[in-house]
N, C-alpha and C positions, 0 to 999 in steps of 0.2 A: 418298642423302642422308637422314639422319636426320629423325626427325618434328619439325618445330615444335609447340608447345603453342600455342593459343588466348591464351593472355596476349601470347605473345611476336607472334604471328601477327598478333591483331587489335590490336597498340599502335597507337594515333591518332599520325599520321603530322604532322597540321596542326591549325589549333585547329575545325576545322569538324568534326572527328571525336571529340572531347574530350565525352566522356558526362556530362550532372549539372552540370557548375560553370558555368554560364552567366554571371552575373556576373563571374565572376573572367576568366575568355576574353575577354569584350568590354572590360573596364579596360586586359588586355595588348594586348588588338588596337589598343583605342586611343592606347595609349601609344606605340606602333611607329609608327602615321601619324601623331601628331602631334610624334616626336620627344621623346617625355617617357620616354623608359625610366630607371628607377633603377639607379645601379650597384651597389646589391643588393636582390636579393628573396629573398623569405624564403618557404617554401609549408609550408605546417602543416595538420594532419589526421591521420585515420586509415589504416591500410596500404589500398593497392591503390585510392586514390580520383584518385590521378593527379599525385601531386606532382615523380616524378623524369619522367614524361613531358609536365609543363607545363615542367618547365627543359629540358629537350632541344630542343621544341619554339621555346623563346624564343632559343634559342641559334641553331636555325637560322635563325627570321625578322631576329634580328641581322645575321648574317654574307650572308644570303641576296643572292644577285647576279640575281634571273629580274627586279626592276624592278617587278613587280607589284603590286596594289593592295593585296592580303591575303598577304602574306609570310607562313611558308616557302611557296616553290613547288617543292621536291622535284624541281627538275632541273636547279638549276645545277651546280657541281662544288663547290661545299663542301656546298650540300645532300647532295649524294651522298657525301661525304666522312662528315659526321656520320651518316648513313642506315647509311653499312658500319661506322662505329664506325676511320676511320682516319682522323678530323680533325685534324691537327696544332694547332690552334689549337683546340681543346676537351679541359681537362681534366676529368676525371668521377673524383674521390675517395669513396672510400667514408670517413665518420667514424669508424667502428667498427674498424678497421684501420688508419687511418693517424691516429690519434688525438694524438700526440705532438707537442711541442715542434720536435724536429729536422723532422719532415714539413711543421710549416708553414713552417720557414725554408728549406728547399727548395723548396717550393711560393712561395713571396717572391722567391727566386730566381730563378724561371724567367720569372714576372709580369712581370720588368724587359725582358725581352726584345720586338721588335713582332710582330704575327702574320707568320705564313709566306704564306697562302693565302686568308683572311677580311682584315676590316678589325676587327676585335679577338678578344681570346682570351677566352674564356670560361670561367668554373673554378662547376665545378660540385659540392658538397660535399654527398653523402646521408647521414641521418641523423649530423646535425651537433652534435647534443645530446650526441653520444658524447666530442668531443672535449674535452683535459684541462682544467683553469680555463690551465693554463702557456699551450697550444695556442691556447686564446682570447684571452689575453693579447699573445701573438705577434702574432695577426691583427688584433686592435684598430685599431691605428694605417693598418694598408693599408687597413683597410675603413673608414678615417674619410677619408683622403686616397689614393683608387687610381691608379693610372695612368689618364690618358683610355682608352687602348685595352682597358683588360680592365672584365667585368662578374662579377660572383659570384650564384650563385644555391645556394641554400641549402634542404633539404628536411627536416623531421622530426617524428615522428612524438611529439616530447614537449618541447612548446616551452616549459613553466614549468622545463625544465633549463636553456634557455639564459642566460646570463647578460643581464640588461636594459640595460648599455653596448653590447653587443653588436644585442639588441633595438631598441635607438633608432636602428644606425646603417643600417636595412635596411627596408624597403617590404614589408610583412606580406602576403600572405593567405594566410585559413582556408579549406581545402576542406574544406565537409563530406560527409556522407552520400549519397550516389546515390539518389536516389528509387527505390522499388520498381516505377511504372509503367515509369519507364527503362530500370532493368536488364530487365524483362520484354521489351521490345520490342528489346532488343539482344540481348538473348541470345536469343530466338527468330529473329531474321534470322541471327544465326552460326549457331545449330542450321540451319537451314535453308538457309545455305550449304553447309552440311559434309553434305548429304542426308538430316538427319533431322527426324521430327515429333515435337514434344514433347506431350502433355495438356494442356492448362493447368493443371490442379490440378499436372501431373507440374514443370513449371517456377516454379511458384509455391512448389513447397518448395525449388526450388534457389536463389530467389531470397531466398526468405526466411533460408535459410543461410547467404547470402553477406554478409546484416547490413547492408547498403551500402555493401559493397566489391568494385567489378568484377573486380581482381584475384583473388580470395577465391572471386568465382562465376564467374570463366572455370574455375579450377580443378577445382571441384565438377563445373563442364560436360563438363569432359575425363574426368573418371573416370565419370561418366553413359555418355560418347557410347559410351566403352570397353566399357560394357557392355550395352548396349541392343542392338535392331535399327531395325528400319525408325523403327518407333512406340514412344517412352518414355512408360510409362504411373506413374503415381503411386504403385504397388505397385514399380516400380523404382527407383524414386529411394529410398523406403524401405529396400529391403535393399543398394543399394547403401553409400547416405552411412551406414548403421545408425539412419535415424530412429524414432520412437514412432510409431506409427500412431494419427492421431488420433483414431479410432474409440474406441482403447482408452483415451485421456486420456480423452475425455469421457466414459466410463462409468465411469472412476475419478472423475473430478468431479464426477459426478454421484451417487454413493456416499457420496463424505466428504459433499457438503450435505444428503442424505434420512438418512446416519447408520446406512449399509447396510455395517454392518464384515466382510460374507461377500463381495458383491460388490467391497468394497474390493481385502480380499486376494487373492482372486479375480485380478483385475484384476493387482493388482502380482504376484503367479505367472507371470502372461503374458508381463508384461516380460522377468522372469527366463528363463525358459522360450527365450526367443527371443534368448538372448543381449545386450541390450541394454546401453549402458553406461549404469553406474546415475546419472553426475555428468549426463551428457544426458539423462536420462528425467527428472531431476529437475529441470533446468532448462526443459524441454517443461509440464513440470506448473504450476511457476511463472506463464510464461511461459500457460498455460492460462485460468489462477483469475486472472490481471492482463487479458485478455481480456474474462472475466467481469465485471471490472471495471468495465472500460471502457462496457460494453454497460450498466452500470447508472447511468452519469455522462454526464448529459444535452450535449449537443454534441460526447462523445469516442468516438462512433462513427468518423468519418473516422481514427483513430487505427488503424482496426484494419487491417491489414497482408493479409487474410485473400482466398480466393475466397466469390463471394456464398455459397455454400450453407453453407459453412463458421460464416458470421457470422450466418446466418439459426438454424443450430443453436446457435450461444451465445448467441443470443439467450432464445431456447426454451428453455433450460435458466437463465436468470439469471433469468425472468422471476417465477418462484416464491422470490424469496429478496430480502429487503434487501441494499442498498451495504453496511449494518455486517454482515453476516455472513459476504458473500465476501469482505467485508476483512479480518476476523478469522482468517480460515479459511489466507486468503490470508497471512498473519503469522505465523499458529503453523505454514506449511507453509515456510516463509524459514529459521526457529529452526530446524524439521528437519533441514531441508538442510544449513543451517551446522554441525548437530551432525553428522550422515550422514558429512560429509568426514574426520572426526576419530575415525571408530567404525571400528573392527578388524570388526566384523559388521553390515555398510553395508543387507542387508534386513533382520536383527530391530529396528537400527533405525528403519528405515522404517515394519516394521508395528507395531509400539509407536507411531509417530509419527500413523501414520493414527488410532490408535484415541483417541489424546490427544484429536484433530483434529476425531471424530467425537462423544467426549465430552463436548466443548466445547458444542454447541449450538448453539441459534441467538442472535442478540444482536438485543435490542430498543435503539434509542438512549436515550442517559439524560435527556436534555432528554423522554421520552415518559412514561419510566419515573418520571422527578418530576413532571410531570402528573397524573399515577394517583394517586402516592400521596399530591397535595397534595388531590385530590377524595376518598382515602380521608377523609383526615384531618379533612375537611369532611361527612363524614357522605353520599358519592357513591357510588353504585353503579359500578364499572368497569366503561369501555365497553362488552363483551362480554357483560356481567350482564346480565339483565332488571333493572328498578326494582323494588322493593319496592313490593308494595302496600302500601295505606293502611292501617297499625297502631290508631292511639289515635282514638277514637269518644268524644266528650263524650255521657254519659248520665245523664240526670236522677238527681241525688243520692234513693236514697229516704230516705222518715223513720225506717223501724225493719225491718231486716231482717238475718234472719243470713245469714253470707257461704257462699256455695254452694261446695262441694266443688271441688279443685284440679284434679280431672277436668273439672267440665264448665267451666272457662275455654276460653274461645275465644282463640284463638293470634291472632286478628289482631282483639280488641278488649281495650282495659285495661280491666275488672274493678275496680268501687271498692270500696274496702276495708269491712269491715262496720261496723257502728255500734252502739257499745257503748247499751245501756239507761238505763245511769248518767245521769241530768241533770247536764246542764254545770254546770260553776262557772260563779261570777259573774265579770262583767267586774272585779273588783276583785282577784280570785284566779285570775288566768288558770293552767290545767291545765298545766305541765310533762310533758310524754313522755321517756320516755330507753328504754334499749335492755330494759331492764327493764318497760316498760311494755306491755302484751297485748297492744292494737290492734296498734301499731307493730312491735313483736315479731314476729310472724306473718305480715304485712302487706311490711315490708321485701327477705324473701326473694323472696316471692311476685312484686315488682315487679319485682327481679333474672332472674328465669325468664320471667318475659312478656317481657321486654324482650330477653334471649339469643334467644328461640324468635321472635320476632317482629318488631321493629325494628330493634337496634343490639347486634349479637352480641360485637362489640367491648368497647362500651362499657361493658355488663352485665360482662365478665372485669374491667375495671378496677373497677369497684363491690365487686365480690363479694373485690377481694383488701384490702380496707380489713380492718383488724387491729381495728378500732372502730367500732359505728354509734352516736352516739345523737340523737333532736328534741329540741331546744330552742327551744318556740313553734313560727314557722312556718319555722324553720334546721332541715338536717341536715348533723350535723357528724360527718366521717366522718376517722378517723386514719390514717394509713401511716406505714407501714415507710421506705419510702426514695424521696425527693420525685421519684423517676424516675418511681414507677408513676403518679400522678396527675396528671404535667406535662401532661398533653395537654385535661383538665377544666378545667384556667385559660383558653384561647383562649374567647374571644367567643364564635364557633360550638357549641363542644362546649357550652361554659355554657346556651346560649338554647336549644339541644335538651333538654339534660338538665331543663330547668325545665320545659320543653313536655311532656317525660313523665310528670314529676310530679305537676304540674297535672290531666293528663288520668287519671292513676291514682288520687292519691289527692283531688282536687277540690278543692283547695287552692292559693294561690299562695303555694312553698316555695321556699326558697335553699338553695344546700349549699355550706358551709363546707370548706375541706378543712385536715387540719393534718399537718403534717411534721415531722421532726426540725431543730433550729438549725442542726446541726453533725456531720458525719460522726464516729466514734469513731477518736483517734489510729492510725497502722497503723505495726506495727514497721518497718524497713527491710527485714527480710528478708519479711515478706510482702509488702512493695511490691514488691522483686525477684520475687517467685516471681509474684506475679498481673502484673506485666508481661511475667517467661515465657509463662506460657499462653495470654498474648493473640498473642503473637510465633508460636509454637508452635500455635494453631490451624490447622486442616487449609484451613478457607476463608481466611483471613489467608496461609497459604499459596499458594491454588489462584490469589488477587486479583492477587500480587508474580509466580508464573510467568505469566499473562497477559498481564500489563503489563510485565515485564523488569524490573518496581521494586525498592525496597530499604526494611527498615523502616528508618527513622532515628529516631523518638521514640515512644514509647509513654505517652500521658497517664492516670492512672486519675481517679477520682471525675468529677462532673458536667460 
């Protein structure tokens, strides 16, 4: 006799063997005791999670003649009949194949007839979505008004095909996904029916392979059992199924986020090396950095699919790095992959990809990043700075001295300006300064360079780029060029600083005036085109739209 496969071996015979859909088992169970079954169901989901063996299943607890409480009981004769696959009164269509118009008016045909052996006929139709709009059409009317003796059950794998006339006239359920403890604890008792021991780690990647489809990981199971012995260790499953060994993901992960492009390449060599397929290696890697993810987004630990040691190491390794950066990382390695499939040379891709990847950096959030630079803008040291010590020291004005040497100023006190000999005017002719004028003249620079070297290094560049200085009384009225450079001088803050220093330098309570142009100078069209070129055409205006996937659409010039 030929080998059975484990899919076929271990199909669940009744619903007490039905892996994962609990739900869905006890609605059918209790539709049968109470007499409530629909005459059609519909079972929707992914392959191999148990749809065409929940409609087998229904079809014998239908027909079933043992009397018992939890029908099928697998030993009347039409259970044995559906069991050997020679139930006369159970039709089983594939949709995929018999798709056509003429097949369902055949199928119509036979429906009229009454069962042979059961007490109704059963038509069971797989992957139903296949069938034509004609084919549905046909069926319409039977499945709105059927004969009492027949039921339909219906399985597929892609239920937004089916037509929603169709949809209305049928009793839905979704199977989903097989939990990962489930499959583990199934597929270690088959292993260990069939006399072998698995690892855990060694069954944890079968199961994770299987995606949460038992079909999918009997399979996986039998090409394992195939080649193993006694004991299947985690280094087996590896070169069997061809997986990434995750040693080597994470030290490639570990690479792209410390920005280590030797151990990167490194790393992908190995892959190479070891034959891997590169569309899997890159979905492992994915599949990695989403991991890392997780381990950084507070309650989506149970999310992770993994054995402890496994989750204790991605832990370890996300623990050095912001959510924005595994995210990011995590994004420009999607873009790769997506370009990867479409590239004639699938590793220069890759390692061009990695070094993009590692290029990139790290990413601070920008709600942080405007924090900073609203405490710049406010005259703050950023967080990581030390504070500035205390600059401007109020010092007794003396009455006649000449101003000491630029050397011996003291870098963290203002230094007041000298004072001329000359006797003041009279209150009646109060002295005008302008930029022509000695004191002030000499005196102005000097305040520019205490104030670079010592308090607001910033603010000293914007001072020092005025095209104009000159005092009028106790105004300094300083010109520019282009009302960009001085916009930041108008804010409250800057203003009551910028007085404070003045005050403290020259002893004086002084205002500054600032003055702009009215009006920008008309610009031809063609240099409106070309300086909106170069703005389009910048390398960072570049680097911003590849990060983000964006696109320019406007380019504004002036203020």
């Amino acid at each position: 006799m030929s080998y059975l496969v484990l899919a076929r071996k271990s199909r669940p015979k009744d619903f007490s063997e039905v892996i994962g859909q609990r739900a869905v088992v006890t609605t059918l169970q209790n539709s049968i005791r109470r007499g409530r079954i629909a005459h059609a169901i519909l079972f929707s989901g992914v392959r191999g999670v148990g749809k065409t063996t929940l409609a087998r299943i229904m079809a014998k607890a239908i027909n079933c003649q043992g009397g018992g409480e939890n029908p099928p009981c697998n030993n009347c004769q039409s259970c044995r009949d559906i069991n050997a696959g020679a139930s006369l009164d159970l039709y089983e269509i594939d949709g995929a194949s018999n798709r056509g118009i003429q097949e369902i008016r055949e199928l119509k045909e036979k429906i009229r007839f009454l069962p042979v052996g059961g007490s109704h006929r059963i038509i069971i139709i797989d992957e139903v979505h296949m069938l034509t709009t004609e084919a549905f059409n046909a069926l319409l009317k039977t499945l709105e008004e059927p004969p009492e003796h027949v039921y339909f059950m219906f399985a597929t794998t892609e239920l937004h095909k089916i037509p929603i006339t169709i949809l209305s006239r049928c009793q839905q359920f979704e199977l989903k996904r097989v939990a990962p403890d489930e499959l583990h604890r199934h597929f270690t008792r088959l292993a260990e029916a069939e006399g072998i021991r698995f690892e855990p780690t060694a069954m944890s990647l079968v199961v994770r392979e299987a995606e949460g489809s038992v079909r999918d990981g009997l399979s996986l199971l039998d090409q394992v059992l195939s080649f193993g012995e006694a004991t299947i260790t985690a280094q087996d499953v590896i070169e069997v199924l061809g997986l990434v060994n995750r040693e080597v993901l994470h030290r490639l992960a570990e690479a792209l986020l410390l920005g280590r492009a030797e151990a990167a390449l490194s790393a992908l060599a190995e892959v190479f090396t070891f034959g891997m397929d590169v569309k899997r290696f890159g979905a492992d890697l994915l599949d990695c950095f989403r991991n890392l993810m997780l381990c950084k987004i507070e309650g989506c630990q149970g999310m992770l699919d993994l054995p402890d040691d496994e989750v204790a190491a991605l832990r370890r390794l996300a623990d050095g790095y912001s959510l924005a950066t595994i995210h990011q990382k995590l994004s420009l390695l999607m873009r790769l992959m997506e370009d990867m499939r479409h590239s004639n040379q699938p590793r220069l891709a890759l390692e061009c990809g990695f070094l993009a990847v590692i290029e990139a950096g790290n990413v601070e959030p920008v709600a942080d990043l405007l924090q900073k630079l609203d405490g710049l803008l406010a005259g703050q040291p950023l967080p990581d700075m030390p504070p500035p010590q205390p600059v401007f020291v109020a010092t007794p004005r003396p009455v006649a001295a000449a101003a000491p040497p630029a050397s011996e100023t003291s870098p963290s006190t203002m230094t007041p300006p000298p004072v001329s000999e000359t006797p003041p005017s009279t209150p009646e002719t109060p002295p005008q300064f302008s930029v022509a004028s000695l004191p002030f003249q000499e005196n102005w620079p000097r305040f520019i360079d205490t104030l670079r070297r010592t308090a607001h290094p910033s603010m000293a560049e914007i001072l020092a780029a005025a095209e104009q200085c000159e005092r009028q009384d106790l105004a300094i009225i300083l010109s520019f060029k282009d009302g960009t450079q001085c916009a930041i001088l108008k804010k409250n803050e800057y203003d009551q600083a910028l007085r404070g220093y003045l005050r403290d330098f020259f002893h004086e309570e002084l205002t500054v005036e600032l003055k702009t142009p009215e009006a920008e100078p008309q610009v031809s069209q063609d240099e409106t085109r070309r300086r909106r070129q170069l703005l389009a055409d910048d390398p960072l205006t570049q680097e911003v739209l590849k990060l983000f996937g964006g696109s320019v659409s406007d380019i504004r010039l002036g203020k």
